[in-house]
N, C-alpha and C positions, 0 to 999 in steps of 0.2 A: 610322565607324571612328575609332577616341581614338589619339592616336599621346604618347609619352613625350618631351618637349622639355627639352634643360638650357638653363639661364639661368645665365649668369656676374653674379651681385650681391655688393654689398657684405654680411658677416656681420651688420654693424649694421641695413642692413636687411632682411633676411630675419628677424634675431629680433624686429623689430618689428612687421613681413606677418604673420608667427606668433601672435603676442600678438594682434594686431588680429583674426584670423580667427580664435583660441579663443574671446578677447570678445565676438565676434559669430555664435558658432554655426555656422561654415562652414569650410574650406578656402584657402589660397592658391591649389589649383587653381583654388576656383571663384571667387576671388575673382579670378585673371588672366584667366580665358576669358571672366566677366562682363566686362573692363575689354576685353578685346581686340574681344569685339560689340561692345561700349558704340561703341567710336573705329572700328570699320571696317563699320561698319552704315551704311545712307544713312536712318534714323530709324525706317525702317520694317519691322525688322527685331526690335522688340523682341517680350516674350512677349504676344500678343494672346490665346494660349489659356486656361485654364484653371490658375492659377499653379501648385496643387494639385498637378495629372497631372506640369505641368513640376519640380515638386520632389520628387515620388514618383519622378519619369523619372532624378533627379539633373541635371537640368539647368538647377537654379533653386536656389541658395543659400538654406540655411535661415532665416537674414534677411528676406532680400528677398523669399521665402515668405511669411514672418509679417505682414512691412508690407504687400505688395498685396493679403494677407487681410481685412486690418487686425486684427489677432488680439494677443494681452497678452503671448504669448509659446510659448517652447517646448511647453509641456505644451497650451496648446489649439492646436496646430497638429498634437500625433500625438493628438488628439481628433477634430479635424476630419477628418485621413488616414484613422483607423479608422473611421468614421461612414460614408466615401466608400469602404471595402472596397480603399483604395488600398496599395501595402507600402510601407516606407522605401525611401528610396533606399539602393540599393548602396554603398559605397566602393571609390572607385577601385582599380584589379588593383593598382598598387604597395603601397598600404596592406592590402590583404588578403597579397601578398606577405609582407610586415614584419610581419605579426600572422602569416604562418605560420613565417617563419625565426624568430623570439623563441619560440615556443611549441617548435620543435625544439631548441633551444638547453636551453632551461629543463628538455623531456622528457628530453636528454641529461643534465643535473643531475643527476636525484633517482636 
């Protein structure tokens, strides 16, 4: 079950969590619930399976995908995905949300 969490941060940085997670191909979510495993995990809790399944699952940042691949980059990582018959990962309900209120907005335009 994913549950919707507010954090009260600084504007400064949040637009720089932003910037850092466009740069790197991923998410603030995943880049908080990475950090939140990372520090409440007893070590042995990291992805031991298949990094692949865990980032077609969305549960493994496009990144940190690509590195325990060891892959050059985005484009041979949805190489590798299609090869393994895997799908992309989803994006979270909020962001599918916000790509459907903008597109009603925009159909109310024209």
């Amino acid at each position: 079950m994913l549950r919707n969490t507010t954090f009260n941060l600084p504007d400064e940085l949040v637009a720089r969590a932003k910037s850092y997670a466009a740069a790197h191909g991923t998410t603030m979510t995943a880049i908080v619930r990475e950090h939140l495993e990372a520090v409440t995990s007893d070590g042995a809790a990291a992805i031991t399976e298949d990094p692949l399944l865990a980032f077609s699952q969305g549960r493994l940042a496009r990144s940190e995908a690509i590195r325990l691949l060891g892959l050059r980059d985005y484009a041979a990582l949805l190489v590798v995905l299609g090869d393994a018959d895997l799908p992309l990962p989803l994006p979270p309900a909020h962001e599918t949300e916000n790509q459907a209120v903008t597109f009603a907005k925009l159909w109310r335009q024209s």
